[in-house]
Each structure stands twice: as C-alpha cells, then as structure tokens.
C-alpha positions as CSV (number, residue, x, y, z in Angstrom):
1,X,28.5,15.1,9.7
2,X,25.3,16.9,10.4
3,X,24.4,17.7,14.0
4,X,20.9,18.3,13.8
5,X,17.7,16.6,15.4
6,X,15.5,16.9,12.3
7,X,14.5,13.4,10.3
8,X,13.4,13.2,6.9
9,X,11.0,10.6,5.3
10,X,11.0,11.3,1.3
11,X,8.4,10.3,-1.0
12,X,7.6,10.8,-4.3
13,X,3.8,12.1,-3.6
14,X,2.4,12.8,-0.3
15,X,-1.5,10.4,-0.3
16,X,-3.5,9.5,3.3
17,X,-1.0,6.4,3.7
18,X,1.9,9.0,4.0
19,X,-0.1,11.5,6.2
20,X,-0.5,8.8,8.6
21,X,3.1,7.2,9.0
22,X,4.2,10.9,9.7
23,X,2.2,11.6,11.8
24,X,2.8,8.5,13.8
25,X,6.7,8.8,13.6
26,X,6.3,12.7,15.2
27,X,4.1,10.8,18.2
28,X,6.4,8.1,18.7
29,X,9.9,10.4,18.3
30,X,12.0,10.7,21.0
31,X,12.1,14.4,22.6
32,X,13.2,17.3,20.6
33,X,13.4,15.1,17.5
34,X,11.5,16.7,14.7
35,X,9.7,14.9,11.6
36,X,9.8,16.2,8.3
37,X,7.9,14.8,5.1
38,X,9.2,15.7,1.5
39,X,7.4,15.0,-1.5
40,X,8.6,15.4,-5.0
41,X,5.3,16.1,-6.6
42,X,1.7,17.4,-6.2
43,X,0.7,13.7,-8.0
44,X,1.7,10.4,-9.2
45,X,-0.2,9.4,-12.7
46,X,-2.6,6.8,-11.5
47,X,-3.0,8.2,-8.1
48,X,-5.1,10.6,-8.2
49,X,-4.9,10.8,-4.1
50,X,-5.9,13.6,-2.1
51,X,-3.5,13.8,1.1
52,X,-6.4,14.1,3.7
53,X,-6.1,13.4,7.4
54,X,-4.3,15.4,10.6
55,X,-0.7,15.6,10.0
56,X,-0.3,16.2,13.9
57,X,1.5,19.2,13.5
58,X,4.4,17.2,11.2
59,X,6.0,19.5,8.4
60,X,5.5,18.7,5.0
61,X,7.4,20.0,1.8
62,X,6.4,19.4,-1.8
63,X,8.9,20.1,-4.1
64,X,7.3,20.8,-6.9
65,X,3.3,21.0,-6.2
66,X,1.7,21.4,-9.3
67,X,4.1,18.8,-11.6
68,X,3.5,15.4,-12.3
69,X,5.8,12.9,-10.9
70,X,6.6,10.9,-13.9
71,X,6.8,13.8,-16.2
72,X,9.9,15.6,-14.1
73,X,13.1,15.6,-15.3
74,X,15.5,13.6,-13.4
75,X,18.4,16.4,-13.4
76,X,16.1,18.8,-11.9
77,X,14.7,16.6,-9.6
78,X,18.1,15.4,-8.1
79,X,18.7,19.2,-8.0
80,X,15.8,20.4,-6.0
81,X,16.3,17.0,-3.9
82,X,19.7,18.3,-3.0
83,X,18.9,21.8,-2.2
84,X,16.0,20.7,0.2
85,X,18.1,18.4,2.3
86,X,20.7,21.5,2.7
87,X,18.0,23.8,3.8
88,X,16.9,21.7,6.9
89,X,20.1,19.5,7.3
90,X,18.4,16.2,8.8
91,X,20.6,13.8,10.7
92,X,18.4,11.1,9.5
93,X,16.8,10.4,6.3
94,X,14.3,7.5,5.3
95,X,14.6,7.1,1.5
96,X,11.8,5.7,-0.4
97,X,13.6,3.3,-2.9
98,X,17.0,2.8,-4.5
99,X,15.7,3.2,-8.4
100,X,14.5,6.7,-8.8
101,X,16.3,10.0,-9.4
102,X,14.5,11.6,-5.3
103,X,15.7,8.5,-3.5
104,X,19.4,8.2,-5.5
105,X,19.9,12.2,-4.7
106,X,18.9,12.2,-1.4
107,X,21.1,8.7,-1.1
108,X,24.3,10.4,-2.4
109,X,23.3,13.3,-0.2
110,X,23.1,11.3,3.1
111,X,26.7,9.4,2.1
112,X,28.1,13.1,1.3
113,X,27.0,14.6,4.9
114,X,27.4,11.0,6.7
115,X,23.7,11.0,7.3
116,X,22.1,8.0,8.5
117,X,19.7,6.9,6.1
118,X,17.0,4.0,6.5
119,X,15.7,2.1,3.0
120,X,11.9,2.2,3.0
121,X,11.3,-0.5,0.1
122,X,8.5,-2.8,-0.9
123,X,10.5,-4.7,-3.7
124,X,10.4,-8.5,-3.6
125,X,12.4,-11.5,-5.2
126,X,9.2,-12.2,-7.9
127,X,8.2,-8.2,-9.0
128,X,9.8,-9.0,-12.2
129,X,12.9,-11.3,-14.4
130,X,15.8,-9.8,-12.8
131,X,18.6,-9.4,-14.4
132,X,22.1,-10.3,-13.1
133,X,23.9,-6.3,-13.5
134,X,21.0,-4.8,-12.4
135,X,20.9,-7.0,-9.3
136,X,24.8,-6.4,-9.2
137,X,23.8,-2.7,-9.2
138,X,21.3,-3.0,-6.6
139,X,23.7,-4.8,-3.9
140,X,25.9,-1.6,-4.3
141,X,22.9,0.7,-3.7
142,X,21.5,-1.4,-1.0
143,X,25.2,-1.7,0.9
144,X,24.8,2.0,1.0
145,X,21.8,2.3,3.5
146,X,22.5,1.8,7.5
147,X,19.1,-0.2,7.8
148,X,15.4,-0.7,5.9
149,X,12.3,-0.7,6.5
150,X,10.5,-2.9,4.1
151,X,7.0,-4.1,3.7
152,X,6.8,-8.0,5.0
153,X,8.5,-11.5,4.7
154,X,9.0,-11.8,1.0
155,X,10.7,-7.8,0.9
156,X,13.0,-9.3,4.0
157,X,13.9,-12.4,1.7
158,X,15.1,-10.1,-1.3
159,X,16.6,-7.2,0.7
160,X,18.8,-10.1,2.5
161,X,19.6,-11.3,-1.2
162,X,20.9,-8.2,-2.2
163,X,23.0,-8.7,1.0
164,X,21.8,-6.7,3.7
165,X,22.1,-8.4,7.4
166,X,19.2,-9.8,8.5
167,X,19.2,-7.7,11.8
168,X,19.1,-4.4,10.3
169,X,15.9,-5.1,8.4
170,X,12.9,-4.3,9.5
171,X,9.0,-4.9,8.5
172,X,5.8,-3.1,8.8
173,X,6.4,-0.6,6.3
174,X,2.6,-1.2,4.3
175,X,-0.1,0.2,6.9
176,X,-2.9,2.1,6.6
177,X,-4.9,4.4,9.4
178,X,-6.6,1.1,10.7
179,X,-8.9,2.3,13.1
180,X,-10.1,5.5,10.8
181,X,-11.1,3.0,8.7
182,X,-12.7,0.9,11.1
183,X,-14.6,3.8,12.9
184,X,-15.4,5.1,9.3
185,X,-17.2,2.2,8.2
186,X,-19.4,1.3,10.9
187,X,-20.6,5.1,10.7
188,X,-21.7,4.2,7.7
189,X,-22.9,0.9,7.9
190,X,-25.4,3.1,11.0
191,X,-26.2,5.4,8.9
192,X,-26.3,4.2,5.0
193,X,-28.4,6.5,3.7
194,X,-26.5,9.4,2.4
195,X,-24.5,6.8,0.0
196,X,-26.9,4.9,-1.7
197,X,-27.2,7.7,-4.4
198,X,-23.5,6.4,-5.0
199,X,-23.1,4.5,-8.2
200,X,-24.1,0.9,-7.6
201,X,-24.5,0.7,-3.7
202,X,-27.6,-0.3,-2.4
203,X,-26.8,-2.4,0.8
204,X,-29.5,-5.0,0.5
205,X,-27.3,-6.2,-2.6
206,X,-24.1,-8.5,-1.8
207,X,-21.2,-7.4,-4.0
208,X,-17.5,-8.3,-4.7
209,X,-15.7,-5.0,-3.7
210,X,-12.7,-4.2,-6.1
211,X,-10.1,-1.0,-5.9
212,X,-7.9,-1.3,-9.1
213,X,-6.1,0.9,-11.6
214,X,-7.2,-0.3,-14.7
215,X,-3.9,-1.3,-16.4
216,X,-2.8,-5.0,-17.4
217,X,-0.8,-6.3,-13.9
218,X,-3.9,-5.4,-12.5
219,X,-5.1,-9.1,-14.4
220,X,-8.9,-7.6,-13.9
221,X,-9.9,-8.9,-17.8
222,X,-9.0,-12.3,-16.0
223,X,-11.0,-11.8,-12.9
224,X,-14.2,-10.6,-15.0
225,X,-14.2,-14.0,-16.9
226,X,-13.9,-15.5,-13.6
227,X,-16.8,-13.8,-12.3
228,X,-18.7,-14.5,-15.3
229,X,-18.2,-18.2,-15.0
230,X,-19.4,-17.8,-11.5
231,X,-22.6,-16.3,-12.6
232,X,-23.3,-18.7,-14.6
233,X,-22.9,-21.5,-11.9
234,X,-24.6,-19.1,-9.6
235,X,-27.5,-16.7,-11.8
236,X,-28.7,-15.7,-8.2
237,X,-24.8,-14.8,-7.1
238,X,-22.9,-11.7,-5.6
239,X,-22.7,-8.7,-8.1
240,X,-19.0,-6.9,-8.4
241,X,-18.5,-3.8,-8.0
242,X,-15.2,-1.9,-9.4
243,X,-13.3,1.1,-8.0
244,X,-10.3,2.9,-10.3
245,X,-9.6,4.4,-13.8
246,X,-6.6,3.5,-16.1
247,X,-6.1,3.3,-19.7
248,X,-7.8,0.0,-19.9
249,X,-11.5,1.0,-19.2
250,X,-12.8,1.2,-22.3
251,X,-11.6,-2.6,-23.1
252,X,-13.2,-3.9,-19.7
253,X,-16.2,-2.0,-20.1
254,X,-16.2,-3.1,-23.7
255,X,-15.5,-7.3,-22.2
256,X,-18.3,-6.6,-20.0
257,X,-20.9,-5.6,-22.7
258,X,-19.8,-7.8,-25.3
259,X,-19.9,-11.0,-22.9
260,X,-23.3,-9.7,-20.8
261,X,-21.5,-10.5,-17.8
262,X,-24.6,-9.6,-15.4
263,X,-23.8,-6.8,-12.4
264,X,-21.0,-5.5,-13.0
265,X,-20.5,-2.1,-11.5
266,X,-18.0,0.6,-13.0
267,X,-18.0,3.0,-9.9
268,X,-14.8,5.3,-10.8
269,X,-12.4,6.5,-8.1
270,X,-13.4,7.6,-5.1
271,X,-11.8,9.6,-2.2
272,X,-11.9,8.6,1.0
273,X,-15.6,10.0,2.2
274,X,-17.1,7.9,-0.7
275,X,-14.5,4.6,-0.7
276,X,-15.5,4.0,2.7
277,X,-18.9,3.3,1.9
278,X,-18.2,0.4,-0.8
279,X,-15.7,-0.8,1.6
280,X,-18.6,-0.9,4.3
281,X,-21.5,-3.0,2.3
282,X,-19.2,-5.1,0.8
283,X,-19.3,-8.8,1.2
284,X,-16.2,-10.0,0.4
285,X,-12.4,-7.8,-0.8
286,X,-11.0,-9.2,-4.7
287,X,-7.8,-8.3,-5.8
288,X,-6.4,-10.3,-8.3
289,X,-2.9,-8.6,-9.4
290,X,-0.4,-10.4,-11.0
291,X,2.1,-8.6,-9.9
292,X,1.7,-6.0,-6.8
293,X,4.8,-5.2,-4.5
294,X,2.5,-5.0,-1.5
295,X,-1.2,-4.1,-2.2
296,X,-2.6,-1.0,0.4
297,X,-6.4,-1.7,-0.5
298,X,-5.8,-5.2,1.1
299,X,-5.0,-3.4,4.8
300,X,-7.7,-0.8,3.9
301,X,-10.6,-3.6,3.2
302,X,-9.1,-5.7,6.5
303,X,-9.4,-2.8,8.7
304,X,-13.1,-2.4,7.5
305,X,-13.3,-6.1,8.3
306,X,-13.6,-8.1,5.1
307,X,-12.8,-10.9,4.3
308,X,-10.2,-11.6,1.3
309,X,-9.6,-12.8,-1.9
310,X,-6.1,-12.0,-3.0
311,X,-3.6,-13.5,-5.9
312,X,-0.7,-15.2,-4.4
313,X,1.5,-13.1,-6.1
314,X,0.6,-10.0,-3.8
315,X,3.1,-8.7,-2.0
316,X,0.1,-8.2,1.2
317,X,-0.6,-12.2,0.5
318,X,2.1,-13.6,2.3
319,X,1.5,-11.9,5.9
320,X,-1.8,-10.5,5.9
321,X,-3.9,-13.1,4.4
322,X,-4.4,-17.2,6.0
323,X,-6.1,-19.0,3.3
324,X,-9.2,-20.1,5.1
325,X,-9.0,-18.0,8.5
326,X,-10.0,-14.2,6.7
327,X,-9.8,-15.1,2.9
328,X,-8.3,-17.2,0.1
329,X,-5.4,-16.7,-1.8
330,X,-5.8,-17.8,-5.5
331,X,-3.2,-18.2,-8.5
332,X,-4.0,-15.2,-10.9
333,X,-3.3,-17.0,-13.9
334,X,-6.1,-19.9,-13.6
335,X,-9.3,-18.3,-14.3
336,X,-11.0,-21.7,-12.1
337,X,-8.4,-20.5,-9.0
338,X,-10.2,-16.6,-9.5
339,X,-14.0,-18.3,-9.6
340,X,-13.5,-20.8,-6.6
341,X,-12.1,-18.3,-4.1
342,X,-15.4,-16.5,-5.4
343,X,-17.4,-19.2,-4.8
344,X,-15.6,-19.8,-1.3
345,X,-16.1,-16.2,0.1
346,X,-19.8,-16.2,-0.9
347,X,-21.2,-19.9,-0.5
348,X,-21.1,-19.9,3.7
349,X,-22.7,-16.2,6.0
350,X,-21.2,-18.1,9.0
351,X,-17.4,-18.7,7.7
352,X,-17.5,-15.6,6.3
353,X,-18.4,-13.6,9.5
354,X,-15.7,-15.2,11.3
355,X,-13.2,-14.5,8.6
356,X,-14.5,-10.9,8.5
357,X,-13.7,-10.5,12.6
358,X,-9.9,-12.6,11.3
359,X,-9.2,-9.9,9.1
360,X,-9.5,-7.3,12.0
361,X,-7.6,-9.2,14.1
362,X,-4.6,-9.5,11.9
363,X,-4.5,-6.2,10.7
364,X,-4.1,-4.5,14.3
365,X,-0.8,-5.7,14.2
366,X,0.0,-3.5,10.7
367,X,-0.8,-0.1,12.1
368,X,1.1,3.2,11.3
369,X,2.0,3.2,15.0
370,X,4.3,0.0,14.1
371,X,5.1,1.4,11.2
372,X,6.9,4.5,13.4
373,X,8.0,1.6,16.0
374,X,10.0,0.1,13.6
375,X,11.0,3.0,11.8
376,X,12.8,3.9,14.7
377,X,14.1,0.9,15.6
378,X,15.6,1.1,11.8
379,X,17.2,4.4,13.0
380,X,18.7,3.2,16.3
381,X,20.6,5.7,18.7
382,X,21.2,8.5,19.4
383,X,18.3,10.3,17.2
384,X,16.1,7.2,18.9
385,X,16.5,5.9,22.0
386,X,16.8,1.9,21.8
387,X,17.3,-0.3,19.0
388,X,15.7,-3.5,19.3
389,X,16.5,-6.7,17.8
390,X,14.4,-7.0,14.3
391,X,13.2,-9.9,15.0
392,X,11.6,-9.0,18.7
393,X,9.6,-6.7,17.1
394,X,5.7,-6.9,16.3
C-alpha cells in the first residue's frame, strides 16, 4: 500500500479541457494533497489541441511529447505507464477509461500497490452494438475501480449495467472553463474588429456555428442536405459556418459545390483566440453526431450563450440540452428532424434570446469546479475529507 499524498489524473493527451479540471482539483484538494496530470502523448490524431490556460501551479507529465497517441505501441506504453506511477507513487489515481493500454497499466498498477483508483468514463449504453464477452469483460474491468466519475445520466445508466453501485458513481465529468469562455466572448462581441479578417465572420451575417472533425459519425454530409433544404424554403436564411478538418473534407467540400448549397463556410480549426470569435457572432450551436459519447463543443457554445441544436444521440443531449428552453434536440438520421430544429432556432429573435440566457443558466452547474467537487467526492477519505452521497451532489 502506498502512503503518499500525491493523486494522479491520467490522460491520453493533455488539451484546455484537461488544464482546467487540474487545475480545479489542486484548488479544491484538501491540505497537503498534491495533483498530478500524466499524459501519454504530445497529440491525439484529430485533435490538434494546444494545452493553453494556467495550470495553477499543477504538475504535468507527458510521457512521450513528441509521439502520436494512436501510433504508440501498446507494450511500451504500459511500460512507461508503469514506471511513472513508481516514480511519484500516488495514493490515488483517476484512470481515463477501461479500454486502452495507459488506463489498463495504470489499473493493474493501482490493484498491484492497493491504490485507490477512480474510473473517469464517458461510455454510454447506445456508443455502439455491444457484444455480450466484451460486456462480460468490461464488468470485470469495471468491478476493479473503487468509484467513477462519468459524464451524465445516460454514462450512470451503463456504468450501473456493468454493475457498479449506484452510490459510488458520480457525474460531472464533461466541463469546460465556463466563464473563460463566457468572459472571452463578450470581449469580442465589444470589440469585433480584429476577427472579421477571419474566414467567413462578418457579424452583421447570422450563421449556424459548427465545430466538427470531418469523419462519418460526425453525420455532417446529412446536416448539409438539411441546410440545403432549409435554404431553399428560406433563400434569405442563416448561412453555416464549419469549424474542423478530417479525412472527409474533400467529399463535403465536393457535396457543397456540386449541390450549390449557398453560404457554406469551410473555416478550418481554430485555437482558442480564434474559436471564440465564431462562437461569439453565432446565432445558433449545430451538432449533429450520430454517435458522440458526450460532445465538449456543446458546453463550450452554452457557456458563450447559444442556443442549441443537438442529435439526440449525444451524449451532452440528455442533461445539458431541454428541447425548447435553450435548443432542440433532433434525430440525426431524418434529414426533415436536422432542417426543422434549423428552422426553429432561426424563425423567432425573441425565443431565441431567452434560450440563449437558458443555455448559460444550465451550464453553470457543469463547471470544472464540480468536476473537482465530485472528483473528490469519488475519492472519499482520507486523501479527501468527506464523501458525500452521489446523489446530493450538484
């Protein structure tokens, strides 16, 4: 058993979502408890994130800095997993996942030392066909953590499948740095002028925001026929404007061109000091996933206070967004669902506004300061102090 104050949060990457957890959990730690981040690589393919933000004087590690995650070897990763955890002996680890070769060594490393170690997870019932022996698999895994900290209702539902107790679950694992957002945004919205030389912003112009990797769960061939259908009911309509890259570009740029679907925006991916600004003068928030464990552009467009339109297969869906009250949830498979949530979140300035001040409303509650409340509450005595009932918590 280790004897140590030191906690470890492992990730596979280290992006501004992770910067700002940390740095929470350090605030919110009890005295002479110490936060440790470790990331596997310097980047994730498809996230071409750049880990900005204060890290409040948190320690970070990054295993191997200039690799990509994906292209690592799994013995070598479990390897330098292993050897990290030895070098700072944690009495506390929060694992990201059960399914990859970081989160399995630094499982079998936490059983090894009797290590308490907290789940972090956004899997839900509906990610994918599941398979009886993997699921048999998973239980095993799962029976293995003390506690989790997952993302919202529908992760609770499948981590209690897999036959966790319901009290040692915990939510509030998706947040984003609400209020740099927030204050971010209305800078701009003050001060416009040094982004309108950004591709396809000019604030006099209402626009669909979307924030996308361009790959097929991401369903955006479906949403663009959507939005041309809405054009055509509505030649005098919102244009769209589209943040990412992925492998699928060429195709939508390609469906765009070929169907003269009017005002459609390719803007590329943007870091943080450019997002903001299409998150600022944008009308309305699309994202129209099939499949999306949780969905972090949702929180990042709520705390800029926009309204939503989200697919109902979103993880984000089922707590952040109340059809009506700060968006519309649609069914990303009926191109007519896609066009009337459109049609919704542009047809009325009023309705709109008050969905816009919803969206902030709701999202206060999903901050990375609950994310370290609960986090902690996962952990429990004696690293933290109390451990409150899960379902107390908000």
């Amino acid at each position: 058993m280790v004897e140590s104050k030191k906690v470890v949060l492992q990730w596979p990457s280290f992006g501004p979502y992770h910067t700002a957890r940390l740095r929470a959990c350090q605030a919110l730690a009890s005295e002479g408890v110490e936060v440790v981040g470790i990331a596997v690589a310097g980047q994730v393919q498809g996230r071409p994130w750049s880990a900005d933000g204060d890290l409040g004087g948190v320690k970070v590690e990054t295993l191997f800095p200039d690799a990509m995650y994906h292209e690592l070897p799994a013995p070598r990763v479990n390897d330098a997993m292993k050897h990290a955890l030895d070098q700072l002996q944690p009495c506390t680890v929060g694992v990201s996942g059960y399914g990859m070769a970081d989160s399995r060594a630094a499982l079998q490393w936490c059983c090894r030392n009797e290590v308490t170690r907290v789940l972090m997870t956004e899997s839900k019932e509906d990610d994918a066909p599941r398979v009886w022996w993997k699921e048999f698999i998973k239980r095993r895994l799962v029976s293995r953590f003390n506690s989790a900290l997952c993302g919202g209702s529908p992760h609770r539902a499948y981590l209690e499948q897999l036959g966790m107790k319901p009290e040692l679950i915990f939510d509030r694992y998706d947040v984003v740095d609400n209020e740099r957002f927030w204050q971010a945004a209305q800078a701009a919205r003050q001060n416009p002028e040094p982004f309108l030389g950004l591709p396809g912003l000019d604030e006099s112009k209402a626009y669909f925001l979307v924030s996308s990797r361009f790959i097929d769960r991401k369903n955006l061939p479906r949403l663009l026929s959507a939005y041309h259908s809405y054009r055509q009911t509505n030649p005098e309509g919102w244009r769209m404007i589209i943040l990412g890259t992925g492998p699928d570009e060429d195709e939508l740029r390609k469906q765009v061109a070929e169907a003269s679907i009017p005002e459609v925006v390719f803007a590329g991916f943007q870091q943080f000091d450019q997002l903001i600004a299409y998150y600022a003068f944008a009308g309305a928030f699309i994202h129209p996933a099939l499949q999306e464990q949780w969905g972090l552009v949702v929180n990042e467009a709520m705390a800029c206070g926009l309204p939503i339109g989200v697919s109902k297969t979103v993880g984000a869906a089922y707590d952040l967004v109340e059809d009506g009250v700060n968006g519309f949830k649609f069914d990303p498979n009926e191109m007519s669902s896609i066009e009337g949530a459109l049609t919704r979140l542009a047809a009325d300035p009023d309705h709109r506004e008050r969905m816009a001040n919803s969206s902030r409303e709701i999202i206060q509650s999903w901050t990375p300061e609950h994310f370290a409340k609960h986090f902690w509450a996962a952990v429990g005595p004696p690293v933290a102090e109390v451990r409150v009932a899960s379902s107390s918590l908000s």
